[in-house]
BAMARVEX-511009 format. One record per residue: x, y, z of N, C-alpha, C, O in turn. Coordinates in Angstrom, 1 decimal. Example, Ala and Ser with C-alpha at 12.3 -4.5 7.8 and 13.67 -1.06 7.14 Angstrom:
! BAMARVEX-511009
DOMI    n.c1    n.c2    n.c3   ca.c1   ca.c2   ca.c3    c.c1    c.c2    c.c3    o.c1    o.c2    o.c3
DOMI    13.2    -5.7     7.8    12.3    -4.5     7.8    13.2    -3.3     7.8    14.2    -3.3     8.5
DOMI    12.8    -2.2     7.1    13.7    -1.1     7.1    12.9     0.0     7.9    13.4     1.1     8.0
! end
This chain:
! BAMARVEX-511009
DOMI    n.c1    n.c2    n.c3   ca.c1   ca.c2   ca.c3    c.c1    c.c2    c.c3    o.c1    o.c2    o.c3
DOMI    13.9   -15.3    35.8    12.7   -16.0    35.6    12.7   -16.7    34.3    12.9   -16.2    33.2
DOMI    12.5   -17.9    34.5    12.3   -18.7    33.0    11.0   -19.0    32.5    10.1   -19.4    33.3
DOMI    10.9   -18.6    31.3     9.4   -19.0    31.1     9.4   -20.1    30.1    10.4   -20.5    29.6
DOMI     7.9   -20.6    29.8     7.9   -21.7    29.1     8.5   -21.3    27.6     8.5   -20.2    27.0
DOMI     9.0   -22.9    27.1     9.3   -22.3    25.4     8.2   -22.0    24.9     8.2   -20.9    24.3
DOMI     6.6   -22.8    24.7     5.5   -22.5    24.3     5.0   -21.1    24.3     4.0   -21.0    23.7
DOMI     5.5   -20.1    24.8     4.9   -18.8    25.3     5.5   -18.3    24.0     4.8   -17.6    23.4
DOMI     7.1   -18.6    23.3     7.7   -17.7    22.3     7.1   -17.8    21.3     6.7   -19.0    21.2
DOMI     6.8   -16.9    20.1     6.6   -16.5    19.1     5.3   -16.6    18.9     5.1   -16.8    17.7
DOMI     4.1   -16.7    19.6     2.7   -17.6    19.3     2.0   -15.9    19.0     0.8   -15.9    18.8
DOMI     2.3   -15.0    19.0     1.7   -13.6    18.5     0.7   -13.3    19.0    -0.1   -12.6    18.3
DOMI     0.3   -13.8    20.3    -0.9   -13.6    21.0    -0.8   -13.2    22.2     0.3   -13.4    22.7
DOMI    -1.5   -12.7    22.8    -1.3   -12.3    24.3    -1.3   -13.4    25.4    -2.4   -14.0    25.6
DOMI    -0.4   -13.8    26.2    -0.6   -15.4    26.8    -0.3   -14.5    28.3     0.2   -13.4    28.2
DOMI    -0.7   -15.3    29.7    -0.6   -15.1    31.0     0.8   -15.8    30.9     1.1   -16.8    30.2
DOMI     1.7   -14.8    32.1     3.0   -15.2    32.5     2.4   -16.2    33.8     1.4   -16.1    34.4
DOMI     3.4   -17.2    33.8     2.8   -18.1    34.4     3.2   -18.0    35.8     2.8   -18.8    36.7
DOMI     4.2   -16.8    36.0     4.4   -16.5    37.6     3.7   -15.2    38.2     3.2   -15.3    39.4
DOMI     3.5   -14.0    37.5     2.5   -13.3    38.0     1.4   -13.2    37.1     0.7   -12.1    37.3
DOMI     0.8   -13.9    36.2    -0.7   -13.5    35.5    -1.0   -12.7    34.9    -2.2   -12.7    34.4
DOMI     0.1   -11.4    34.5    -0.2   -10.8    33.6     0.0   -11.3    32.1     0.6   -12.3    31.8
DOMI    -0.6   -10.6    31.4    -0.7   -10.5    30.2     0.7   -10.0    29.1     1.1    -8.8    29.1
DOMI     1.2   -11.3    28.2     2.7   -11.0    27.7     3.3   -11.5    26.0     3.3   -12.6    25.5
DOMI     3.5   -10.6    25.5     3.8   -11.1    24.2     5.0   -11.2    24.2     5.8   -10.3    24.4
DOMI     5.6   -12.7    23.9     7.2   -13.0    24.1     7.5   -13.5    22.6     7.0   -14.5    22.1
DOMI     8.3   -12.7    21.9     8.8   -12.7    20.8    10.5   -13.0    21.2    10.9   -12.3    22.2
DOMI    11.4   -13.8    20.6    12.5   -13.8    20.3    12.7   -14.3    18.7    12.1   -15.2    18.1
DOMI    13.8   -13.4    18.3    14.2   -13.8    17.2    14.7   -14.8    16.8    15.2   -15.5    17.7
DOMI    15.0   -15.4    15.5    15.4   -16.4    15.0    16.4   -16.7    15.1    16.7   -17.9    15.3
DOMI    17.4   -15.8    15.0    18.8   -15.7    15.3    19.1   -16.1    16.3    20.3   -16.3    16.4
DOMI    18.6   -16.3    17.1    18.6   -16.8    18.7    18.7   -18.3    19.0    19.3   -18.8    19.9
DOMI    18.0   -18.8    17.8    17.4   -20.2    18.0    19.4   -20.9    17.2    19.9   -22.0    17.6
DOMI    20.0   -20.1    16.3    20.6   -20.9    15.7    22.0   -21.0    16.3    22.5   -20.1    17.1
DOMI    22.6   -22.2    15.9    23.7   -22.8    16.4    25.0   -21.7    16.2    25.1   -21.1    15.1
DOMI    25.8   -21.6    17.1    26.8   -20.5    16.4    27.8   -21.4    15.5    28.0   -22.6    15.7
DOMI    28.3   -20.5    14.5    29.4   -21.1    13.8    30.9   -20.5    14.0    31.1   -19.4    14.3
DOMI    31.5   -21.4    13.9    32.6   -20.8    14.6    33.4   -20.1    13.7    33.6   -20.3    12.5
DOMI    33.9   -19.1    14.4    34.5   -18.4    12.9    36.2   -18.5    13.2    36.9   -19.1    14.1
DOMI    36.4   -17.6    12.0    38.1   -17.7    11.9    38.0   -16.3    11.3    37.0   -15.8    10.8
DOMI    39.4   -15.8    11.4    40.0   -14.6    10.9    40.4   -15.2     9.5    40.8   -14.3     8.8
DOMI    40.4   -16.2     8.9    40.7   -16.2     7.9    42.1   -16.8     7.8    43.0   -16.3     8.6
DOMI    42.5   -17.8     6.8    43.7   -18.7     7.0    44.7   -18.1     6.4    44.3   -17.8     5.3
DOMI    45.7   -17.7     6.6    47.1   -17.2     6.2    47.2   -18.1     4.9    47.0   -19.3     4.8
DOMI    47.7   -17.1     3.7    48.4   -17.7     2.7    49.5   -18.6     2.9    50.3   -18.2     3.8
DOMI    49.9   -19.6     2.5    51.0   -20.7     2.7    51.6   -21.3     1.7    52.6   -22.0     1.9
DOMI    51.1   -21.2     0.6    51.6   -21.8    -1.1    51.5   -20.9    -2.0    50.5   -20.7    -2.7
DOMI    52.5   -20.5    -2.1    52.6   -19.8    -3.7    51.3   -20.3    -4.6    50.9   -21.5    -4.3
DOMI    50.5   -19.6    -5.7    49.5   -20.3    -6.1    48.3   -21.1    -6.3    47.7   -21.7    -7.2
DOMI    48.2   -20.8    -4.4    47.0   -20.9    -4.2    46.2   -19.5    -4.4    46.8   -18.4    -4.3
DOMI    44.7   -19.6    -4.6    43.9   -18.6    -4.0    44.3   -17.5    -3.1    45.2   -17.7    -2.2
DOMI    43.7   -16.3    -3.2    44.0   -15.6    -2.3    42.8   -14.6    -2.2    42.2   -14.4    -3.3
DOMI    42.4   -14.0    -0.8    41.0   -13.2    -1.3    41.5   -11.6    -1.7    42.5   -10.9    -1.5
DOMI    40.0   -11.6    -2.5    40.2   -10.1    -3.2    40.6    -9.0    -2.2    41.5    -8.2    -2.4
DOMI    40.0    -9.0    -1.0    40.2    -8.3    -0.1    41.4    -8.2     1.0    41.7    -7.4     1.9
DOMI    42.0    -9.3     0.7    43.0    -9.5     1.9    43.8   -10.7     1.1    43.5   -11.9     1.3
DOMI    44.8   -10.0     0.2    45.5   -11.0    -0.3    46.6   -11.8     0.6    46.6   -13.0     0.3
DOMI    47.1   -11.5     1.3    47.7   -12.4     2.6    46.5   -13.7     3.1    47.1   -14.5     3.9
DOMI    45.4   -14.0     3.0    44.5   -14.6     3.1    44.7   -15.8     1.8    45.3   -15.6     0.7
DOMI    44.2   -16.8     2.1    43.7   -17.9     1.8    42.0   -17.7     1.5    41.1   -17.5     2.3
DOMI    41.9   -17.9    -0.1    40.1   -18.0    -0.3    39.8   -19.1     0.1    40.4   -20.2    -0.1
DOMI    38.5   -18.9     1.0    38.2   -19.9     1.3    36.9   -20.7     0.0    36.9   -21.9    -0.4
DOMI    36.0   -19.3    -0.5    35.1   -19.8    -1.7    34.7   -18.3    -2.2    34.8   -17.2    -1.5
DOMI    34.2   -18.5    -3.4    34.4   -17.4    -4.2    32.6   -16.9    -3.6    31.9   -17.2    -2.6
DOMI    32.4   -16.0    -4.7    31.1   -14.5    -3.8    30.0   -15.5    -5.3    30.4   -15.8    -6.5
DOMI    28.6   -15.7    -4.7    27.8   -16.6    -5.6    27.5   -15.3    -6.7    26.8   -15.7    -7.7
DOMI    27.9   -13.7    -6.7    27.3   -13.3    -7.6    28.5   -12.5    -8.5    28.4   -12.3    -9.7
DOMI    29.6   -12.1    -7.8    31.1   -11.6    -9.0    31.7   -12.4    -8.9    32.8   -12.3    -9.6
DOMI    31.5   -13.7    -8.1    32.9   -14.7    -8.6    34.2   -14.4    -7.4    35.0   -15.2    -7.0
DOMI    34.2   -13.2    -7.0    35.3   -12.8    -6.6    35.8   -13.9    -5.0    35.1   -13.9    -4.0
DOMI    37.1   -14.8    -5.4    37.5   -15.2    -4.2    37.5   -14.6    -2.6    38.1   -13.6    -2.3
DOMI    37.0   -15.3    -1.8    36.6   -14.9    -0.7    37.2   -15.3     0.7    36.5   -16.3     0.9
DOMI    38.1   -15.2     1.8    38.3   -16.1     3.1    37.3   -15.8     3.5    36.4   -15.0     3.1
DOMI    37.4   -16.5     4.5    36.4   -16.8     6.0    35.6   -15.4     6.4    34.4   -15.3     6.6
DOMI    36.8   -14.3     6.6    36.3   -13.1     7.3    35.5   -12.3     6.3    34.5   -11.7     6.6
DOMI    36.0   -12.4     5.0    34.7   -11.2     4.0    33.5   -12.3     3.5    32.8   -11.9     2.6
DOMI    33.3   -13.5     4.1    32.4   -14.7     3.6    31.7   -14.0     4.6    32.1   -13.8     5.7
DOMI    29.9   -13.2     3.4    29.2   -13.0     4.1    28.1   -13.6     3.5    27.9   -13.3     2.4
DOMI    27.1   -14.8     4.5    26.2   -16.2     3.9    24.7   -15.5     4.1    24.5   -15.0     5.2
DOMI    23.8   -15.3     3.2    22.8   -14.8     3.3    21.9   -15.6     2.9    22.1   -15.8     1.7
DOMI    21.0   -16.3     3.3    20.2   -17.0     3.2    20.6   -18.1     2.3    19.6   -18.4     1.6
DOMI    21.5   -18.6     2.1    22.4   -19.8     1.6    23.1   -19.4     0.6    23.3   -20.4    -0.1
DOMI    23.8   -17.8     0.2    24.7   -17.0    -0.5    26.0   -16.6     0.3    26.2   -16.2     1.4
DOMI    26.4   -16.9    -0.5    28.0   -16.6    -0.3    28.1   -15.3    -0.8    28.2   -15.4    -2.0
DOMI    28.2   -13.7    -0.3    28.4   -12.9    -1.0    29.7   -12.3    -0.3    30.2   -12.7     0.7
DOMI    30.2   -11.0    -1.5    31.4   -10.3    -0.8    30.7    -9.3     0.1    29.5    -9.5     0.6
DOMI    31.4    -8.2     0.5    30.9    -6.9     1.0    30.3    -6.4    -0.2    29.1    -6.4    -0.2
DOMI    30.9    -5.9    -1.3    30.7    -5.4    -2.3    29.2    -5.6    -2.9    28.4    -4.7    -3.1
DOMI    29.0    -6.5    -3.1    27.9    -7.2    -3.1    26.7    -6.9    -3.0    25.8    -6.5    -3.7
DOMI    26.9    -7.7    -1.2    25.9    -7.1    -0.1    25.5    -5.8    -0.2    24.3    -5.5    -0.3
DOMI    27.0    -4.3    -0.4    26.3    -3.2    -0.2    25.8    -2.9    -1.2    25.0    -2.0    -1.1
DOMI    25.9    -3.3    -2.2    25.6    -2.9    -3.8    24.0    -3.4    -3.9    22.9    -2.8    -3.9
DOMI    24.4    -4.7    -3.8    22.4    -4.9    -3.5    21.8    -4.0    -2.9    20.8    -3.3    -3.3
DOMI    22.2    -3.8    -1.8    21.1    -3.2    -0.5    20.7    -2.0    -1.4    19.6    -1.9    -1.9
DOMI    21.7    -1.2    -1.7    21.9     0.2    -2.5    20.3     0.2    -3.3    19.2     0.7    -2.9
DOMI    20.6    -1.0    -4.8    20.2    -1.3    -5.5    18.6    -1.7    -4.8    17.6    -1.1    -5.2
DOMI    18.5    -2.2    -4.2    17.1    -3.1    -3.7    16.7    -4.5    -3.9    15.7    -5.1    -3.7
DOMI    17.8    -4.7    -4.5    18.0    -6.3    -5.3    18.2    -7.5    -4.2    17.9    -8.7    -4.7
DOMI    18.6    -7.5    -2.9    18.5    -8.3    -2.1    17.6    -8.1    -1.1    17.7    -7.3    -0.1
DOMI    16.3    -9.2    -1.6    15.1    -8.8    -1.0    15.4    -9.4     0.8    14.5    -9.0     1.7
DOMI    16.5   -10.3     1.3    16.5   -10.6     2.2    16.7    -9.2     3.5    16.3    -9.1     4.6
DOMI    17.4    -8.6     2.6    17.9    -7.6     3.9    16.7    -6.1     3.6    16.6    -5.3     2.6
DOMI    16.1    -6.3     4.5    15.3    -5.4     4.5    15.7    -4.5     5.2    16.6    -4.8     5.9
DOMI    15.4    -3.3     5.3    16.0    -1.9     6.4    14.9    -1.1     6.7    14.9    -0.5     7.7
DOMI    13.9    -1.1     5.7    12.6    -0.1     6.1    11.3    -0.7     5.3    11.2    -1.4     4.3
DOMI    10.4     0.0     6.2     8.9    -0.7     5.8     7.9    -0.2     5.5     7.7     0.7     6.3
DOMI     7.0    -0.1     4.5     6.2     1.0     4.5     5.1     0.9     5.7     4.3    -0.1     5.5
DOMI     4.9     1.5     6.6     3.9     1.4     7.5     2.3     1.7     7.4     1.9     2.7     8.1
DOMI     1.4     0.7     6.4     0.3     1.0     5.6    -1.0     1.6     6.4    -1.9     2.2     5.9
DOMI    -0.8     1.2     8.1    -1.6     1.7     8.8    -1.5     3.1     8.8    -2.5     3.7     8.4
DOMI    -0.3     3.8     9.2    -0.1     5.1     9.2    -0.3     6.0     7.8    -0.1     7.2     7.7
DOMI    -0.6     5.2     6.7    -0.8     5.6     5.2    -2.1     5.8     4.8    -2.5     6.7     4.0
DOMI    -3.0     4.9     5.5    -4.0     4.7     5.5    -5.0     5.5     6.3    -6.2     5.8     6.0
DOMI    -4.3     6.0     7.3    -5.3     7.0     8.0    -4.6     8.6     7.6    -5.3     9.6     7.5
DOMI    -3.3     8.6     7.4    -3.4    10.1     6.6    -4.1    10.2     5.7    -5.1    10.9     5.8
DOMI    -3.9     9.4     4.4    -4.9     9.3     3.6    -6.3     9.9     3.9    -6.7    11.0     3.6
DOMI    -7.1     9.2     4.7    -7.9     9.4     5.2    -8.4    11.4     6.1    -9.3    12.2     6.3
DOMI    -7.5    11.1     6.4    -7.2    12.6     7.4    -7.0    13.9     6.3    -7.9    14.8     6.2
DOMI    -5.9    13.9     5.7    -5.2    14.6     5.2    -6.0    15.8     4.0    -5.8    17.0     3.9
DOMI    -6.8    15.2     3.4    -8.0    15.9     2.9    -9.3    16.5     3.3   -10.2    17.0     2.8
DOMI    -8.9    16.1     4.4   -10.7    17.1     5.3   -10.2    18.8     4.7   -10.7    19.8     4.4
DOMI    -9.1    18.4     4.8    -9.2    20.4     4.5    -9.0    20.5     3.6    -8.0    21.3     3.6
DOMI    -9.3    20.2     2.3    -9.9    20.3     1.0   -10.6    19.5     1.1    -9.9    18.5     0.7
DOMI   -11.8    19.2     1.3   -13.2    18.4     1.0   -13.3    17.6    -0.3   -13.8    16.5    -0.2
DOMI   -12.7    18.2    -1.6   -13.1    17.9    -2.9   -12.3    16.5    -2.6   -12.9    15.5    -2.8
DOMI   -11.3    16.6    -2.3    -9.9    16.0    -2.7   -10.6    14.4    -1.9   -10.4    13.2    -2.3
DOMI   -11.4    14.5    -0.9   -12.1    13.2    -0.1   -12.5    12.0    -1.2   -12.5    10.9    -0.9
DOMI   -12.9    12.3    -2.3   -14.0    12.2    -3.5   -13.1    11.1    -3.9   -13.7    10.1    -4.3
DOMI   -11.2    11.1    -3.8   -10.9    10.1    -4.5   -10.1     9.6    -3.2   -10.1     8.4    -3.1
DOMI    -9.7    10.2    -2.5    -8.9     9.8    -1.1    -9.4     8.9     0.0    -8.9     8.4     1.0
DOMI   -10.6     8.8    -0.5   -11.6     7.9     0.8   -11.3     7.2     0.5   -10.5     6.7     1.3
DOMI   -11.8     6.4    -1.1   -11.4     4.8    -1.5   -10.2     4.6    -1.5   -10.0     3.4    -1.3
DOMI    -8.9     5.5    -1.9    -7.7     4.8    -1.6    -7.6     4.5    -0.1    -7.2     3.4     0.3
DOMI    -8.1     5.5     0.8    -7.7     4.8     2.1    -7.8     3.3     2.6    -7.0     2.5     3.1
DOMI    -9.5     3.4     2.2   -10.0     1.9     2.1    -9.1     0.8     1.7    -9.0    -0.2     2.4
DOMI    -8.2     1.1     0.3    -7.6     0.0     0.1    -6.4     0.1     0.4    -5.7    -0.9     0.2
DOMI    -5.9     1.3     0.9    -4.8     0.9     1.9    -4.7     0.5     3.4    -3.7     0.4     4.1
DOMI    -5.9     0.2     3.7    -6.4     0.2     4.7    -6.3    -1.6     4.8    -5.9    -2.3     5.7
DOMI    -7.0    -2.2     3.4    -7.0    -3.4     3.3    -5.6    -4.2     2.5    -5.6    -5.4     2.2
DOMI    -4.5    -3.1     2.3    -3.3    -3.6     2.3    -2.8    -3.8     3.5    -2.1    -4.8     3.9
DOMI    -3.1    -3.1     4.2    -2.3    -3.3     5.7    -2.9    -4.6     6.7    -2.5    -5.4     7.6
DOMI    -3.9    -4.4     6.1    -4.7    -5.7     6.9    -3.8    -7.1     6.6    -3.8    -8.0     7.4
DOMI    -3.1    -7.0     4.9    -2.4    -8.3     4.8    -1.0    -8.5     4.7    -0.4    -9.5     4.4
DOMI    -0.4    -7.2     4.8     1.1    -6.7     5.1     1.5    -7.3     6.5     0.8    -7.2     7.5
DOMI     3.0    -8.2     6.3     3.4    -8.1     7.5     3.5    -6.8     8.6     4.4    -6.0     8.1
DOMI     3.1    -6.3     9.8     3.4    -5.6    10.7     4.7    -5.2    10.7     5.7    -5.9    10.3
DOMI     4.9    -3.8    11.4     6.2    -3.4    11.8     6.9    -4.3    13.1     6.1    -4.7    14.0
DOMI     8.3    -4.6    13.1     8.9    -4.7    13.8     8.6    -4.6    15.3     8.6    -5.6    16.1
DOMI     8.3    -3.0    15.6     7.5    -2.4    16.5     6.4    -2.9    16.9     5.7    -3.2    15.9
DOMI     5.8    -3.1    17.8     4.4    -3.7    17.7     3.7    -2.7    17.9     4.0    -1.7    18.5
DOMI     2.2    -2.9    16.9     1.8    -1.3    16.6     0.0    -2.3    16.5    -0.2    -3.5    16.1
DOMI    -0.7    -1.7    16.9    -2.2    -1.9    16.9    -2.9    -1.6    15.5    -2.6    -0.9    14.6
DOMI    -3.8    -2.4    15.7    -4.7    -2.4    13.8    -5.7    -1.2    14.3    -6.5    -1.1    13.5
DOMI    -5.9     0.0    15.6    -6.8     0.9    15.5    -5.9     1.9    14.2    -6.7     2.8    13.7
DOMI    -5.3     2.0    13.9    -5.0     3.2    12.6    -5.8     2.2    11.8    -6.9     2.8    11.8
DOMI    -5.9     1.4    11.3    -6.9     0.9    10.0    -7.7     1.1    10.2    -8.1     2.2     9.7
DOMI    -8.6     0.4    11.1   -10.0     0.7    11.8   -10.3     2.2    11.8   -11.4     2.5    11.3
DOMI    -9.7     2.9    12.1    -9.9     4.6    12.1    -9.9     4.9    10.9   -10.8     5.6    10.8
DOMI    -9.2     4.7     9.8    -8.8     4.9     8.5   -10.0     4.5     8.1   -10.7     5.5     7.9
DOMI   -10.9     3.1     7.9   -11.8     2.4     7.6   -13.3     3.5     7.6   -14.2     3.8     6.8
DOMI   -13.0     4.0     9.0   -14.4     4.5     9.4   -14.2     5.8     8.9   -15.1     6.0     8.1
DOMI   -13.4     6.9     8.8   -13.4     7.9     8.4   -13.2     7.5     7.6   -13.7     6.6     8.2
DOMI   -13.0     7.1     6.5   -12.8     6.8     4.5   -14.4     6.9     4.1   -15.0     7.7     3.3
DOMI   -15.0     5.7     5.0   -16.4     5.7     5.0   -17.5     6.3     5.3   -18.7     5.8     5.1
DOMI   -17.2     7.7     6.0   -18.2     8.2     6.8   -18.1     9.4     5.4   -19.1     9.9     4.9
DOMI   -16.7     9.8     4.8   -16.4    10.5     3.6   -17.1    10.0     2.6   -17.5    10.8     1.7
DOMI   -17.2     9.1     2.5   -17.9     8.0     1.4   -19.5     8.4     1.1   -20.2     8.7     0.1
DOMI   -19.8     8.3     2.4   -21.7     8.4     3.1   -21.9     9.7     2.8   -23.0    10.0     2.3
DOMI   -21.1    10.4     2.9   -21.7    11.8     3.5   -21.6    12.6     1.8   -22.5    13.4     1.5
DOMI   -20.4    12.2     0.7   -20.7    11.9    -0.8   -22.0    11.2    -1.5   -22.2    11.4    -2.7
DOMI   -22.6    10.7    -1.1   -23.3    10.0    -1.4   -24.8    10.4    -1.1   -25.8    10.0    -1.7
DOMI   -24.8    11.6     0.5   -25.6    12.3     0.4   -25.4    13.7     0.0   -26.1    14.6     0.5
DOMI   -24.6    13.8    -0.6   -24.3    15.1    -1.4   -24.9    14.9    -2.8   -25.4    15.8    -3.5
DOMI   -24.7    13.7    -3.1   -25.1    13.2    -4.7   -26.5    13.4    -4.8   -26.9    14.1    -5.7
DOMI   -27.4    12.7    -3.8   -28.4    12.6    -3.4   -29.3    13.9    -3.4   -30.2    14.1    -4.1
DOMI   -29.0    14.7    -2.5   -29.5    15.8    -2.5   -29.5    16.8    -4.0   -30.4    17.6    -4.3
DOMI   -28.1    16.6    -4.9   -28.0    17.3    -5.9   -29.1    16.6    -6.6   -30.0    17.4    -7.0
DOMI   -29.3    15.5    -6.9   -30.0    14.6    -7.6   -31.7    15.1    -7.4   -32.5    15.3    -8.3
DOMI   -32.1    15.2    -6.1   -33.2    15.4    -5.9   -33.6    16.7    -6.0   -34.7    16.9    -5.6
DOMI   -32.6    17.8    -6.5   -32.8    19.2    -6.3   -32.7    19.4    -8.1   -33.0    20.5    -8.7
DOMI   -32.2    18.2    -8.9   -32.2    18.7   -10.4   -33.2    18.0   -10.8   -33.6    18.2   -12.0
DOMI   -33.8    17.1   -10.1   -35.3    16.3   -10.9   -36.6    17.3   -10.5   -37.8    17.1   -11.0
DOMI   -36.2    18.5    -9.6   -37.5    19.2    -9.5   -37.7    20.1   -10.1   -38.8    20.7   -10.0
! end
């Protein structure tokens, strides 16, 4: 079954145009792009040329944009228009210095309603836990989503219990208030 290109990436719920249900068609970007053709990397052939750090029998093809270190084809790894080595790559990742490769997310909905949750059984502890929920609540609201497709009810739930903890402080205050003015 082919479906239209208009249906991909629009993040909304659209009718499949052969049975009428309801479909979120996501494909990735990687998909869209042209393949490049690769090589194993060119065999050394001249005394004093280049050679890569990693496979001295190799021909560099261009050096790594952040040690310099000469590179062929096969350890040329292009990150968002970076030439890096392996070394590199894993050292960043390590590090957290290359913001392109992401691996994990903080998932603010699910932060947002423990928050929320997690102190009913110490009551006191609600007093400062409600309003962080709230505003983790309204980080998530402008955080990209997981991967996963996951529903904004954990905010919403987070929202309402943060707030109902909020209300119900506020008639605790109240009542103390009206019990020391008499």
């Amino acid at each position: 079954m082919v479906l239209p290109g208009g249906m991909v990436n629009i993040r909304e719920l659209a009718p499949c145009p052969h049975c009428g249900k309801k479909i979120d068609l996501r494909v990735y970007p990687a998909h869209f792009r042209q393949e490049r053709p690769s090589s194993a990397g060119e065999l050394l052939m001249v005394d004093g040329e280049a050679s890569c750090f990693y496979h001295p029998q190799k021909r560099a093809a261009l050096p790594c944009d952040l040690c310099g270190r000469f590179l062929c084809a096969l350890c040329d790894v292009d990150l968002a228009g970076k030439h890096l080595c392996p070394a590199c790559v894993d050292t960043g990742q390590k590090k957290g210095k290359l913001l392109q490769l992401e691996n994990k997310r903080i998932l603010w909905d699910s932060a947002a309603l423990g928050m929320a949750l997690l102190p009913l059984i110490v009551w006191f502890f609600t007093m400062i836990t409600a309003p962080a929920a709230i505003i983790m609540g309204i980080i998530a609201l402008k955080k990209p989503s997981s991967i996963v497709p996951r529903t904004r009810i954990r905010i919403y739930l987070a929202f309402v219990i943060a707030t109902a903890q909020l209300v119900v402080w506020g008639f605790v205050a109240a009542h103390f208030l009206r019990n020391a003015n008499r």
